[in-house]
C-alpha positions in Angstrom: -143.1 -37.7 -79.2 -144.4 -41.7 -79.7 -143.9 -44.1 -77.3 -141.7 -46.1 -79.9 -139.4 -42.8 -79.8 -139.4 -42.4 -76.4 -138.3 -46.3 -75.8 -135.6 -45.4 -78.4 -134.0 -42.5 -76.9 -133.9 -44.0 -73.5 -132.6 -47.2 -74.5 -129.8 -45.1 -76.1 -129.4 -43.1 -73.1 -128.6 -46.5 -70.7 -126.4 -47.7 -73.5 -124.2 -44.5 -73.6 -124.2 -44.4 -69.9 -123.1 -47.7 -69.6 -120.7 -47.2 -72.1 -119.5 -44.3 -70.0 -119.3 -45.9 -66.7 -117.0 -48.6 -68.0 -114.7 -45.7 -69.6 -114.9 -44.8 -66.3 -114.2 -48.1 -64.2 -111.7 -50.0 -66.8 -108.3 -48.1 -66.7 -105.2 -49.0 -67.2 -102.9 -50.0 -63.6 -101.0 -47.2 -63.8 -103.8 -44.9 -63.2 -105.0 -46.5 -61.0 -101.7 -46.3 -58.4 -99.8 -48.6 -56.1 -100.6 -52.2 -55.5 -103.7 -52.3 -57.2 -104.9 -55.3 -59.3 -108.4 -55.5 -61.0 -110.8 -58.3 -60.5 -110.1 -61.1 -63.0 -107.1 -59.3 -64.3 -103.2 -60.9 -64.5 -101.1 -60.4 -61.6 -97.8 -58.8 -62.7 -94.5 -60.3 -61.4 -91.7 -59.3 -60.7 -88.2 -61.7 -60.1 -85.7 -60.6 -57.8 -82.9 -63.2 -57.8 -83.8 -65.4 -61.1 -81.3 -67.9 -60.7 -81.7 -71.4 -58.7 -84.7 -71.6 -56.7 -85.6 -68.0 -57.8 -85.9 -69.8 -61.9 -88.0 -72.8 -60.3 -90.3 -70.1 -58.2 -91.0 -67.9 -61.2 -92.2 -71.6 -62.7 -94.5 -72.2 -59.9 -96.3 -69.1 -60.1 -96.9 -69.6 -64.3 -99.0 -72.1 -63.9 -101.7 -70.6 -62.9 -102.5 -68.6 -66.1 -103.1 -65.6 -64.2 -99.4 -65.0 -63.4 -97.4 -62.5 -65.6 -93.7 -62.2 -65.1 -93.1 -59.3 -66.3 -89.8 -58.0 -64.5 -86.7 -60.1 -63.9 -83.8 -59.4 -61.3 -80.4 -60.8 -61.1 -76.9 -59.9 -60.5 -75.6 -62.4 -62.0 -76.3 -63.1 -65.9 -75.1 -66.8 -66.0 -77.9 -67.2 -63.2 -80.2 -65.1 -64.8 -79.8 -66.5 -68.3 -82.1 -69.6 -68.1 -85.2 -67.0 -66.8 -84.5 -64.7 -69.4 -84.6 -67.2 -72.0 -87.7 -68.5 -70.6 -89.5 -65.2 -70.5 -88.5 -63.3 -73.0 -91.4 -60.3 -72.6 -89.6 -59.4 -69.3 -87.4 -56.6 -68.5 -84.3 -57.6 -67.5 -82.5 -55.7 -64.5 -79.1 -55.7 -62.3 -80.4 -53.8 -59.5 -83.9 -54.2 -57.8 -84.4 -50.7 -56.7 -83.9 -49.5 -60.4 -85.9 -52.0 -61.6 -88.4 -50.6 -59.1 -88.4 -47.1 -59.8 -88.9 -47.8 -63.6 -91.6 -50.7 -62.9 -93.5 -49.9 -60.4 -96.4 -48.8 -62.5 -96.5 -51.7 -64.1 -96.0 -54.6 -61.7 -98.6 -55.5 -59.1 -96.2 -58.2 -57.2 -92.5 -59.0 -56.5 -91.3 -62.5 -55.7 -87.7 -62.2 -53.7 -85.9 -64.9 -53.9 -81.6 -63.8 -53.1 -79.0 -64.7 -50.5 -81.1 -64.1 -46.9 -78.8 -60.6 -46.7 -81.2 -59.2 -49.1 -84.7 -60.9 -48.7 -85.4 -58.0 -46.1 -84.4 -54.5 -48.0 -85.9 -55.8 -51.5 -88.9 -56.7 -50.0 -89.3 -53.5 -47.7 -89.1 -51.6 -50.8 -91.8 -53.4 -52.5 -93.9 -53.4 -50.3 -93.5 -49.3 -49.7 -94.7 -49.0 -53.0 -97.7 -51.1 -52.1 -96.6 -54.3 -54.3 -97.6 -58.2 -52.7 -94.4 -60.0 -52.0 -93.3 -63.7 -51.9 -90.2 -63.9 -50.0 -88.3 -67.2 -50.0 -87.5 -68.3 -46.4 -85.7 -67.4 -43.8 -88.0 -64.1 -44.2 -85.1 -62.4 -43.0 -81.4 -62.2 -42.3 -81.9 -61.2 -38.6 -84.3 -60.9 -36.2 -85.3 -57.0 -36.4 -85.7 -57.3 -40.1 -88.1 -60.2 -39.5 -90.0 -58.0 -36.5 -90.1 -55.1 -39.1 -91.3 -57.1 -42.5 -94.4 -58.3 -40.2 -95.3 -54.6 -39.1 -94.4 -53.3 -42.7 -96.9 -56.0 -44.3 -100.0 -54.6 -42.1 -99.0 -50.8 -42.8 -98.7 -51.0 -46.5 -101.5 -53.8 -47.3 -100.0 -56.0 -49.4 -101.0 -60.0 -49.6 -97.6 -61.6 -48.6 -95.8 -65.3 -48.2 -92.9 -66.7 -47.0 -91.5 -69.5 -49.0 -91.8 -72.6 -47.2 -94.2 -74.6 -49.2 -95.0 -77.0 -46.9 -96.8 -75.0 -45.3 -99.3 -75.7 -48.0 -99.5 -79.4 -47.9 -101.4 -81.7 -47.0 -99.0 -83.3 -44.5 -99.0 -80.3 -42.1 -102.5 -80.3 -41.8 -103.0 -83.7 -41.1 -99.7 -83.4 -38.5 -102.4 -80.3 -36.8 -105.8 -82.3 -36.9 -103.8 -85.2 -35.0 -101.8 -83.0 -32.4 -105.4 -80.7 -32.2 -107.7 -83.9 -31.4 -105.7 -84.6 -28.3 -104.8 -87.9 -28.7 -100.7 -87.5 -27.2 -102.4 -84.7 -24.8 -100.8 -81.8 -24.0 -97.4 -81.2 -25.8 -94.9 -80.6 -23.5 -91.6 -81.1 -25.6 -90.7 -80.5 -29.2 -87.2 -82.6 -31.2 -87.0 -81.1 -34.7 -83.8 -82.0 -36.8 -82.2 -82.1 -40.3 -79.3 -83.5 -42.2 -78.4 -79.9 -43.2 -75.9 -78.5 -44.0 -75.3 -80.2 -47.5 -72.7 -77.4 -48.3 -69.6 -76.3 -46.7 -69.6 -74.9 -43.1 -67.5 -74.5 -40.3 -64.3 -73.6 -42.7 -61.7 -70.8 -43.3 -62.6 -68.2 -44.2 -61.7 -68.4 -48.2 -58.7 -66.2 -49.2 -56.9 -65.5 -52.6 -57.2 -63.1 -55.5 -59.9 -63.5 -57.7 -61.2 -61.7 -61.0 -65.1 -60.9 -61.1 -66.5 -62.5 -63.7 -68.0 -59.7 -66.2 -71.5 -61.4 -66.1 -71.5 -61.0 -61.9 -72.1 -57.3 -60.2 -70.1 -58.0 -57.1 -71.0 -54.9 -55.3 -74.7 -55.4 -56.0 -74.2 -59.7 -54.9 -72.6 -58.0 -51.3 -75.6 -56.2 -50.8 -76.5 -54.7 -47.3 -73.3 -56.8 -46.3 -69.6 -55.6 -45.2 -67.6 -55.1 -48.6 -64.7 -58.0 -49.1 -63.3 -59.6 -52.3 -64.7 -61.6 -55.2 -63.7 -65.5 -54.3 -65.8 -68.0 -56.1 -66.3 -70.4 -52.8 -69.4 -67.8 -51.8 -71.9 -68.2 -55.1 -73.7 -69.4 -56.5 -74.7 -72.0 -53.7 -72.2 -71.9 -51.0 -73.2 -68.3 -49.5 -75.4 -70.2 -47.3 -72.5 -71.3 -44.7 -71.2 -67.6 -44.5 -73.2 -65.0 -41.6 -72.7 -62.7 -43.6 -74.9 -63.6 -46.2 -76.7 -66.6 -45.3 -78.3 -67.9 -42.0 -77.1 -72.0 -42.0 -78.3 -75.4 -41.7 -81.4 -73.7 -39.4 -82.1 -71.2 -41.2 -82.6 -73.0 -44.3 -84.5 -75.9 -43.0 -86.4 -74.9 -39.7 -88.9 -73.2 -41.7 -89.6 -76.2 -43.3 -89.4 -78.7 -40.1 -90.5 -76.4 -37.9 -93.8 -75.1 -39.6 -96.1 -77.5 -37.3 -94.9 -76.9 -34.2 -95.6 -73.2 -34.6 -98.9 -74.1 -36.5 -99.9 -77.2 -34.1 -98.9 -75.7 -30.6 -100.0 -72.0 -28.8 -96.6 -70.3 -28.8 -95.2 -67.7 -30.3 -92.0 -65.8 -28.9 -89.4 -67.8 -26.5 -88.5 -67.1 -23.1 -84.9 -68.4 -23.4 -82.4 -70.0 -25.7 -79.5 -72.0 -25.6 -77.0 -74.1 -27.7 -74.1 -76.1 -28.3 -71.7 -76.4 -31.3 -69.3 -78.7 -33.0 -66.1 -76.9 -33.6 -63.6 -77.9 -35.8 -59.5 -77.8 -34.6 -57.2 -76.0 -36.5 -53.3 -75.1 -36.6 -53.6 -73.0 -33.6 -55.8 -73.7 -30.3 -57.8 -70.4 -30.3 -58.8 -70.7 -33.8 -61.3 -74.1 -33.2 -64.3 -72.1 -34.8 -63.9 -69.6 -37.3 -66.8 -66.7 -36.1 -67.3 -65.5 -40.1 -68.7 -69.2 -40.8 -71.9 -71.2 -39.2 -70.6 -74.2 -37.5 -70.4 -77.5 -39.1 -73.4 -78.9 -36.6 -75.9 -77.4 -33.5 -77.8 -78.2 -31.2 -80.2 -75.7 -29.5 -83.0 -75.6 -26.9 -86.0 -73.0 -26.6 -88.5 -72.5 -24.2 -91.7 -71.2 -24.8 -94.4 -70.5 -22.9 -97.9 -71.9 -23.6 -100.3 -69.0 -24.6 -103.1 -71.1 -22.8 -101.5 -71.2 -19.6 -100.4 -74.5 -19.3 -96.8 -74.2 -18.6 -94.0 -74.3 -21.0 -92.7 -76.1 -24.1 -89.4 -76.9 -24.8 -88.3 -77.1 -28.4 -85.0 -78.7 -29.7 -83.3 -78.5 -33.0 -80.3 -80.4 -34.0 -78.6 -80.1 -37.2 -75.0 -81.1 -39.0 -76.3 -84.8 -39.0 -76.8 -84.9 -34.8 -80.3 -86.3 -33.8 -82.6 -86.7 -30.7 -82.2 -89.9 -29.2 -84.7 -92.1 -30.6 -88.2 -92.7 -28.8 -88.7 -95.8 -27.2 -91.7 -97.2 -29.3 -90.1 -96.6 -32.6 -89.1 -100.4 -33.7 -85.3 -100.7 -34.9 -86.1 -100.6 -38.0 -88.6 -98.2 -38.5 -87.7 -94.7 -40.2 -86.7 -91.5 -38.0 -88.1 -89.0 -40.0 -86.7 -88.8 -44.0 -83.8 -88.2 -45.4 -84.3 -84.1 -45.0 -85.1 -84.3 -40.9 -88.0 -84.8 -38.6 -89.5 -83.9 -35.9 -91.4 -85.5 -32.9 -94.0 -84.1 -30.5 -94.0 -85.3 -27.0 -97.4 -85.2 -25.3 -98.9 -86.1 -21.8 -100.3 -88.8 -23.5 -98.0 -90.1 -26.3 -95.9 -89.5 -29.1 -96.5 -88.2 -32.9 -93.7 -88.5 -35.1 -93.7 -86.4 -38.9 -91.3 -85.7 -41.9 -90.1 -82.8 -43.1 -93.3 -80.5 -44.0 -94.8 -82.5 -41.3 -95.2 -85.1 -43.6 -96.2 -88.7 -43.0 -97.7 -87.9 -39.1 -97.8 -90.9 -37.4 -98.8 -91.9 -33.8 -96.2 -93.9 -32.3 -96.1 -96.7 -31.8 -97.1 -97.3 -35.1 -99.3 -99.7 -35.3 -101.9 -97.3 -33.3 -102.3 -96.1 -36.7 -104.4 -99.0 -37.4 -106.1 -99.9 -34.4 -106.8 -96.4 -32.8 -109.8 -94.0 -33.9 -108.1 -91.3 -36.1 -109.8 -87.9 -36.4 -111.6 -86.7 -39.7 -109.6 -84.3 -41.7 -111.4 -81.1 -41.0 -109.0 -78.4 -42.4 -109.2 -76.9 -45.6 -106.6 -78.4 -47.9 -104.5 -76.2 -51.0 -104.8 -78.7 -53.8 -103.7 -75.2 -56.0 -99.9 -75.2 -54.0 -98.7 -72.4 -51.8 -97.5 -70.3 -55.3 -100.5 -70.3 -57.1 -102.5 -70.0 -53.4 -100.5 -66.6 -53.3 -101.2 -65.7 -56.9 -105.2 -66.0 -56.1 -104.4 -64.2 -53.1 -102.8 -61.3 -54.8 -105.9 -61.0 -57.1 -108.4 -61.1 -54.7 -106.6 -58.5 -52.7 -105.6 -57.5 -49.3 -108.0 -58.6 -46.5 -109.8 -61.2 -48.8 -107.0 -63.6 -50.6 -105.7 -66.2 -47.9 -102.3 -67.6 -47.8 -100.9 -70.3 -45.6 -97.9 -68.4 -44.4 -98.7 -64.6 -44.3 -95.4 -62.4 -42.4 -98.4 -62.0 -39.3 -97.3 -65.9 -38.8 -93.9 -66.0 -41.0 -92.6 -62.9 -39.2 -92.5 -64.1 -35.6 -92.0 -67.5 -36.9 -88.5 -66.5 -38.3 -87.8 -64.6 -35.5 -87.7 -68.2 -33.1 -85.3 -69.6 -36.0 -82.9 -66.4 -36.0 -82.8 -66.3 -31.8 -81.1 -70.0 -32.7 -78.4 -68.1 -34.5 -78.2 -65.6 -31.9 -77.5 -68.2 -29.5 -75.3 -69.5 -31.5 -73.0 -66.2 -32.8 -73.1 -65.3 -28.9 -71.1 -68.8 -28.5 -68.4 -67.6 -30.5 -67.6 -64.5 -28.5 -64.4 -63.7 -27.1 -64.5 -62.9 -23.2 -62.0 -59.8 -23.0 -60.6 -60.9 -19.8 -59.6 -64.4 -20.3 -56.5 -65.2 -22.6 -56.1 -68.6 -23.1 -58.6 -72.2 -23.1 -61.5 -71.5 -23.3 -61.5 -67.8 -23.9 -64.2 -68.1 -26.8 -67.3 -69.9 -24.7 -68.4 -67.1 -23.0 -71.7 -67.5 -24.3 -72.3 -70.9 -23.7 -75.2 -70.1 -21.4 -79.2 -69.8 -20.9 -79.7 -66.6 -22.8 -82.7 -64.6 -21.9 -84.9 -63.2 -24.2 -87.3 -60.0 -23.9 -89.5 -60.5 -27.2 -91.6 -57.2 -26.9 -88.3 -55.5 -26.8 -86.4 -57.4 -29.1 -83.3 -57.7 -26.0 -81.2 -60.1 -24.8 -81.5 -59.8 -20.7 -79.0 -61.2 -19.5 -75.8 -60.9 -21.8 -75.9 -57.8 -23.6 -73.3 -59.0 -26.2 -75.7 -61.3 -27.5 -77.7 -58.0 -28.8 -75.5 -57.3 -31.4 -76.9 -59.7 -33.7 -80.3 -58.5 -33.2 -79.8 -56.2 -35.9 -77.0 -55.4 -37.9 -75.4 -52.7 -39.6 -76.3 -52.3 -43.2 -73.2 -50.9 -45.5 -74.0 -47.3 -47.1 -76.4 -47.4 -49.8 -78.5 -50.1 -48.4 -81.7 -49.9 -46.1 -84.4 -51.1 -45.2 -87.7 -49.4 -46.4 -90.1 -48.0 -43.8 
């Protein structure tokens, strides 16, 4: 055979073979099973709660051009209808777990973005099926689902991130390289507040007959909760003041507010918790708070221990429009945080005041800012957002994407926000063997809290809203 033969057949040999190997290594995502996503390829989306800030998510994530929704998710069709308009490719579902059954070949992601009741059993059953979740915040309803979406996260594999943007920006990372270049020293004490809630709480419980509207699925909207009638005061905004499907003024805001003290400061898990509550009087005397409704404004205190040994930190939150007092080197006229909240670290050797996000960090007094020697911004910045950081993320795949709040620091992160509402629910309880004033405060005390075991030491009523009781039909995914 001639050389020019020879250099024919084998240069046809390495093109078949080629060709073979990328029959072999291109195939369709089906095929390929459970959570996989090839290099370069489009992430597949799916929408669980399309309506509200689950519409403005699902925008987020499309601009980066490598986001595909491909599945939406709503109970409701007048909430859905703007989502479905927009993306008109997209299945369109009532229920989440059918959508996931008949999807889950073709989607690599979920985003879940319902009342808090559900954030924890939709995105446990994503994640069993090895799809990346985005979960708006609180990551949870209580404390156990939080503890078990964290462990659930490093079992299955799956990229994940909680919803509280801020922790993307700019303004967090600056709060960190200022608190991290010792210039207030040690941190010994924490004030975080917010003008939450902007919606009802503290009221009646509502009451009347109602019709369900055909577009709404009211058994699907209770979810995991107790079963009760249709009234129109719960959706689509108001949920959020109701225990039963929301988690209040703290849970909708201390991620946000809170996101650089848990970023800036070695802690993790409190020692103890404690609150106090407005009430609001009604007809009858033992009837001040209603115990199906977050109150109408809180104050609570947590201690945590310092991971590097030097003592503890106490954190404060107020809420309902109540604030810290205000530190003695802010001028009169000088801002307390923005219109959302604040929050102020106190150190051995000064103060640092920030906005929401922990925007706008500023040493206080405030004219330090322009005499003293700031430190050089040192952190890596997300100029792509915390969406499209997740999208990347999702691509590159577990163990290689980065996100800047995966449920290893959102999961025990939420739990610290839901012991607040523990504290607060054991307020309400009634003590069985008083009858008359003040028969309702028996939890107006230290609680103390055993984080390895998830347990409330010292009042074991308080345990009860460690984890509830899901209604039949509804669990969470292990």
């Amino acid at each position: 055979m001639s050389n020019n033969k020879k250099n024919f057949h084998r240069r046809k040999f390495l093109k078949d073979a080629s060709m073979a190997a990328a029959a072999f290594t291109i195939v369709p995502r089906h095929v390929i099973g459970k959570g996989f996503t090839a290099p370069s390829d489009k992430l597949n989306i799916a929408g669980i709660g399309v309506g509200g800030k689950g519409e403005g998510d699902l925008m987020e994530f499309s601009k980066s051009p490598k986001a595909n929704i491909v599945a939406l998710v709503d109970v409701d069709d007048r909430a859905a209808k703007n989502s479905v308009n927009r993306f008109p490719k997209a299945k369109y579902y009532k229920d989440y777990r059918e959508m996931l059954d008949k999807e889950k070949n073709n989607i690599d992601a979920c985003s879940v973005s319902t009342p808090d009741n559900i954030h924890a059993v939709a995105a446990s059953a994503a994640m069993s099926l090895g799809k990346h979740v985005y979960v708006q915040k609180p990551l949870a309803h209580d404390i156990w689902e939080a503890r078990m979406l964290t462990e659930s996260a490093k079992k299955y594999k799956v990229v994940t991130q909680m919803g509280n943007q801020g922790g993307s920006g700019d303004g967090v990372r600056r709060t960190m390289e200022l608190v991290n270049s010792g210039l207030i020293g040690d941190v010994h004490t924490v004030q975080c507040w917010t003008n939450r809630p902007v919606w009802p709480q503290g009221q009646a419980t509502p009451s009347g007959k109602f019709a369900i509207p055909a577009e709404l699925n009211w058994d699907l909207w209770i979810g995991p909760a107790k079963m009760i009638d249709y009234n129109p005061a719960y959706l689509p905004f108001n949920w959020r003041g109701w225990w039963s499907f929301g988690t209040g003024a703290l849970g909708d805001m201390a991620c946000h507010i809170m996101d650089p003290v848990f970023r800036c400061l070695p802690i993790d898990y409190p020692i103890d918790v404690e609150c106090s509550l407005a009430t609001i009087w009604r007809e009858m005397w033992n009837d001040a708070q209603n115990e199906d409704a977050c109150p109408p404004a809180s104050i609570i205190h947590l201690t945590y221990p310092r991971k590097d040994g030097k003592g503890n930190i106490k954190v404060s939150w107020y809420d309902g429009g109540l604030l810290p007092p205000r530190p003695e080197e802010l001028l009169p006229e000088e801002p307390f945080g923005n219109w959302d909240g604040g929050v102020l670290f106190i150190g051995s050797k000064g103060k640092l005041l920030a906005d929401c996000y922990g925007a706008n960090p500023r040493l206080l007094p405030t004219k330090f800012m322009g005499t003293t020697e700031l430190p050089k911004e040192t952190l890596p910045r997300v100029p792509e957002g915390h969406y499209v950081q997740w999208v990347n993320a999702c691509i590159a795949g577990y163990g290689k994407g980065v996100t800047s709040s995966p449920f290893d620091f959102a999961g025990p992160f939420t739990e610290s926000i839901l012991i607040g509402n523990l504290a607060i629910r054991s307020y309400l309880i009634k003590n069985p063997k008083l009858t008359g004033w003040g028969d309702k405060y028996l939890g107006r005390k230290k609680l103390l809290w055993d984080a390895k075991n998830m347990r409330i030491t010292n009042f074991e009523d308080a345990n009860q809203f460690v984890k509830r009781e899901y209604r039949e039909g509804w669990k969470f995914t292990v």
